[in-house]
N, CA, C and O of each residue as an XYZ file, in Angstrom:
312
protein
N      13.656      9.888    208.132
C      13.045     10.217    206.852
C      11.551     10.452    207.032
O      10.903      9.733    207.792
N      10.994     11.445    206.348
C       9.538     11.687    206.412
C       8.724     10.196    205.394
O       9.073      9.528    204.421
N       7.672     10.229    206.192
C       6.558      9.074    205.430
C       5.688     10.109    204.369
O       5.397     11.292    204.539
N       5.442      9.370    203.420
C       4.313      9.748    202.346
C       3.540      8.612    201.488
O       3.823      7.428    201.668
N       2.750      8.926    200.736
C       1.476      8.338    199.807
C       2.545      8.104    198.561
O       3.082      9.121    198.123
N       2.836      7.021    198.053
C       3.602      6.619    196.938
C       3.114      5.781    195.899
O       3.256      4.559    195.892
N       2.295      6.727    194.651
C       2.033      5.747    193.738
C       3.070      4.565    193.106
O       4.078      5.093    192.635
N       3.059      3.213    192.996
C       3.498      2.519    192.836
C       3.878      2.125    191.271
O       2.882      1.408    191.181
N       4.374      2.020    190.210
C       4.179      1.321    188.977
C       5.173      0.050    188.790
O       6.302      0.224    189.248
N       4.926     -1.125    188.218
C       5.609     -2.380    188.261
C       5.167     -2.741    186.473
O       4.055     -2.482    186.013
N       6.378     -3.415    185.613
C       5.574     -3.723    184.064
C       5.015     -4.872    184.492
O       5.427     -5.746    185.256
N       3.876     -4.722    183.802
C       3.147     -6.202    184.018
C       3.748     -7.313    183.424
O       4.258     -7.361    182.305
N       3.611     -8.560    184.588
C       3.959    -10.009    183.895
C       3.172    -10.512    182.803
O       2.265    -11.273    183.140
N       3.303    -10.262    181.523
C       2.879    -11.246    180.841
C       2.963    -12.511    180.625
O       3.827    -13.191    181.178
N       2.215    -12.932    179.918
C       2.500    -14.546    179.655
C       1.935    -14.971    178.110
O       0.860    -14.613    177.629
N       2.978    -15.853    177.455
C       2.358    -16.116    176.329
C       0.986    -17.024    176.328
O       0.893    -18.044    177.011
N      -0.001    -16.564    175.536
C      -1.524    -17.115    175.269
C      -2.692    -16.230    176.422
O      -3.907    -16.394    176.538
N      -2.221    -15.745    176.799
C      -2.626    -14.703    177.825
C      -3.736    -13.908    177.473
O      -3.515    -12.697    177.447
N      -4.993    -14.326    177.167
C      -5.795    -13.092    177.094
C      -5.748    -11.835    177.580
O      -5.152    -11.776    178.655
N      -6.303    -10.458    177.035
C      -5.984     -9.247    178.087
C      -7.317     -8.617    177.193
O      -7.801     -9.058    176.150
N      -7.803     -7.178    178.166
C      -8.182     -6.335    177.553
C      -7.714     -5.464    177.769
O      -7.239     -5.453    178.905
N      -7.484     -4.090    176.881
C      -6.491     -3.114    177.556
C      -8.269     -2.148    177.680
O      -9.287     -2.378    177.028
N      -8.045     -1.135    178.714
C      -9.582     -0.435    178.750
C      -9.273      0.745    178.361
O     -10.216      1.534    178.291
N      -7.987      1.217    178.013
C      -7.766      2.997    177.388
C      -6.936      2.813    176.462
O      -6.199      1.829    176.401
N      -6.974      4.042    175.373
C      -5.811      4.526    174.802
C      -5.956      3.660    173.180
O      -6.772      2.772    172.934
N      -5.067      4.141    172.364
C      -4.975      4.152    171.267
C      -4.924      2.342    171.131
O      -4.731      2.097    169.940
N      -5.014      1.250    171.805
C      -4.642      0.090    172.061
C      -5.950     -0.679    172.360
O      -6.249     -1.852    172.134
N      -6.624      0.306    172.923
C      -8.229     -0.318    173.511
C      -8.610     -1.338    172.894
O      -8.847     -1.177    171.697
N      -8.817     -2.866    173.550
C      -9.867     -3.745    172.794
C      -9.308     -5.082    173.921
O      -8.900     -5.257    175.069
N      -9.662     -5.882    172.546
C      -8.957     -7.452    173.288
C      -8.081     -7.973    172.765
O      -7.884     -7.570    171.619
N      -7.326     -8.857    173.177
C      -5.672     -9.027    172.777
C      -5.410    -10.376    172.971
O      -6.238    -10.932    173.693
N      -4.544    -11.048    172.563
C      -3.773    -11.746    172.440
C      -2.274    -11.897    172.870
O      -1.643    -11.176    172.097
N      -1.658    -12.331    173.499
C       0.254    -12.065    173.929
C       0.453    -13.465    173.462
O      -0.076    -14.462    173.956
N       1.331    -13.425    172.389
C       2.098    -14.244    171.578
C       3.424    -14.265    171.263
O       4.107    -15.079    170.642
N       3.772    -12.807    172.015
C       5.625    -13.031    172.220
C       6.074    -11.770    173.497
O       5.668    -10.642    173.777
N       7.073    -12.658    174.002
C       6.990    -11.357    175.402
C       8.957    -11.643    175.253
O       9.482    -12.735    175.034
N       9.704    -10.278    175.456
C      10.733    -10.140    176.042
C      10.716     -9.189    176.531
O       9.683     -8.519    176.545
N      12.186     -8.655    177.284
C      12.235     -7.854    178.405
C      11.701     -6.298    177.825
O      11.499     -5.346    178.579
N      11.537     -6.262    176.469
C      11.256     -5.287    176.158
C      10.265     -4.921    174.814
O       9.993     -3.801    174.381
N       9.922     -5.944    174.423
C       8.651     -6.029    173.466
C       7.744     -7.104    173.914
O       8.096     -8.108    174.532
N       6.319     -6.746    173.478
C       5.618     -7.647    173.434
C       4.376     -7.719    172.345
O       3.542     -6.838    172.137
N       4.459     -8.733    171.847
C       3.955     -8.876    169.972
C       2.206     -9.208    171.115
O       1.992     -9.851    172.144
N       1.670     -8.686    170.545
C      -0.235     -9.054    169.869
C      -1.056     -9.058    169.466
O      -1.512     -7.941    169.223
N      -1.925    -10.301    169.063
C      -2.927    -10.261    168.161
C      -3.958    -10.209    168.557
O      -4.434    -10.777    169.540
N      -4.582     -9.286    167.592
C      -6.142     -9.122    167.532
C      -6.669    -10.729    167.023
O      -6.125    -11.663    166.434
N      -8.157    -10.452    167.657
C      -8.888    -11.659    167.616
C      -9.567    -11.616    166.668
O      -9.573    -12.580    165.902
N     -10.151    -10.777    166.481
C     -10.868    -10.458    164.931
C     -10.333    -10.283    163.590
O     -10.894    -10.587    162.537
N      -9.024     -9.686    163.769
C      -8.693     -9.699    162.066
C      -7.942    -10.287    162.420
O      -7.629    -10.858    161.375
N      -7.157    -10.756    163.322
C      -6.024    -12.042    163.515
C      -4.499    -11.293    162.901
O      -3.616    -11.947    162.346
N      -4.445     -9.905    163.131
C      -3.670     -9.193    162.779
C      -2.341     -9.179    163.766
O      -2.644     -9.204    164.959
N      -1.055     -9.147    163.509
C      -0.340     -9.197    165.003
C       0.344     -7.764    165.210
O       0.517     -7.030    164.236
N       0.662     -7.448    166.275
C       1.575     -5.890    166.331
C       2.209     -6.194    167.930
O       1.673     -6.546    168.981
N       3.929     -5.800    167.456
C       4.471     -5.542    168.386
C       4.538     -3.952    168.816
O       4.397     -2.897    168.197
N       4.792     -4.263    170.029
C       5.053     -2.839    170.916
C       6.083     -2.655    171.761
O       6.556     -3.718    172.162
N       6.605     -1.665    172.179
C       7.327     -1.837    173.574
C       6.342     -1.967    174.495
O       5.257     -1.387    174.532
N       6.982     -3.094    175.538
C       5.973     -3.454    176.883
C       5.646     -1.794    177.391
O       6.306     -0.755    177.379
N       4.318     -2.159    177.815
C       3.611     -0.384    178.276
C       3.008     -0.555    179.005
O       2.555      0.440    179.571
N       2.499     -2.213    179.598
C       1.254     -2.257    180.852
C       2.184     -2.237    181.905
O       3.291     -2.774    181.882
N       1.594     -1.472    183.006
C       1.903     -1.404    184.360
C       0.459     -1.396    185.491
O      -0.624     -0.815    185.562
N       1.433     -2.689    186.469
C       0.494     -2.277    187.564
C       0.901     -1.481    188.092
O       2.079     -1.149    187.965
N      -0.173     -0.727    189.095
C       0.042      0.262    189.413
C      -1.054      0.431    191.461
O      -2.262      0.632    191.590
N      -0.362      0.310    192.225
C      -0.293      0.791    193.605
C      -1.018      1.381    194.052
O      -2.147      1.312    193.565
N      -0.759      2.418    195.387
C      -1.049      2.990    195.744
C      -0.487      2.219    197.408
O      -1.102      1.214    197.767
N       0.614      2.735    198.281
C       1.192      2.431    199.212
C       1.430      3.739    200.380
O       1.975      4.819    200.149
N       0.819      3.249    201.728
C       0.410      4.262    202.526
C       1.552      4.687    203.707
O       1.851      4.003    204.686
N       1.972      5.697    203.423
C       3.282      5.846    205.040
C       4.511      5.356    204.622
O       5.048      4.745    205.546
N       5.364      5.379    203.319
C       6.207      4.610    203.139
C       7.483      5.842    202.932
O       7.132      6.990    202.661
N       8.967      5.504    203.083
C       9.885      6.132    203.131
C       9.872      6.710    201.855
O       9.661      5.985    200.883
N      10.054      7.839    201.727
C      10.514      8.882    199.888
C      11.333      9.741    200.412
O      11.310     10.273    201.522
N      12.108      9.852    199.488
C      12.355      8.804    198.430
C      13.176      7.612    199.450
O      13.702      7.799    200.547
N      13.076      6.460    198.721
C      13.236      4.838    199.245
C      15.282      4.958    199.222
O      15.905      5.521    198.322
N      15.719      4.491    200.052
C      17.159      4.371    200.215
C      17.255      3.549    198.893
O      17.524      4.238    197.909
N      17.136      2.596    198.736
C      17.566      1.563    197.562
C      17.404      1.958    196.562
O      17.901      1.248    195.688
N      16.598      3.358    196.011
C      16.488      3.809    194.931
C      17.698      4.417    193.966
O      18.615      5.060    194.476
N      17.637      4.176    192.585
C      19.072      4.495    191.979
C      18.358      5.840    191.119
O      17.156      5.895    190.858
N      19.381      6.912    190.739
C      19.209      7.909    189.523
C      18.620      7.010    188.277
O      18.951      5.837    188.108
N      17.765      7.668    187.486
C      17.805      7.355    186.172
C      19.238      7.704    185.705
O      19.857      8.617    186.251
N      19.879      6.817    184.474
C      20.509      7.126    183.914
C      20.364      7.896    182.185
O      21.375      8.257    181.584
């Protein structure tokens, strides 16, 4: 298999009481995580003490040098 440059993305672990700041996007500020499942995660603003869920959207994100692509273990989207 040929090697290549593979941006990486993983959802971030949250944790409840978790400070965050997000630094882009319609979300920008400081936050609060006050409820996390595999697929939402509720938070509040600090200032108006307002809460809003979302679908989870943070990802870390990589950058991995010389690695197999596409990866054997990889499945189709369905």
């Amino acid at each position: 298999m040929d090697k290549h440059d593979v941006t990486v993305f993983s959802p971030y672990p949250f944790k409840v009481g978790q400070k965050i700041y997000i630094d882009e996007g319609r979300r920008k500020g400081d936050w609060e995580v006050v409820f996390i499942d595999d697929h939402k995660v509720k938070l509040k603003c600090p200032v108006s003490l307002r809460e809003f869920e979302f679908n989870r959207f943070c990802y870390f994100v990589k950058d991995e040098n010389g690695i197999e692509w596409p990866r054997k273990d990889s499945e189709s989207p369905t």
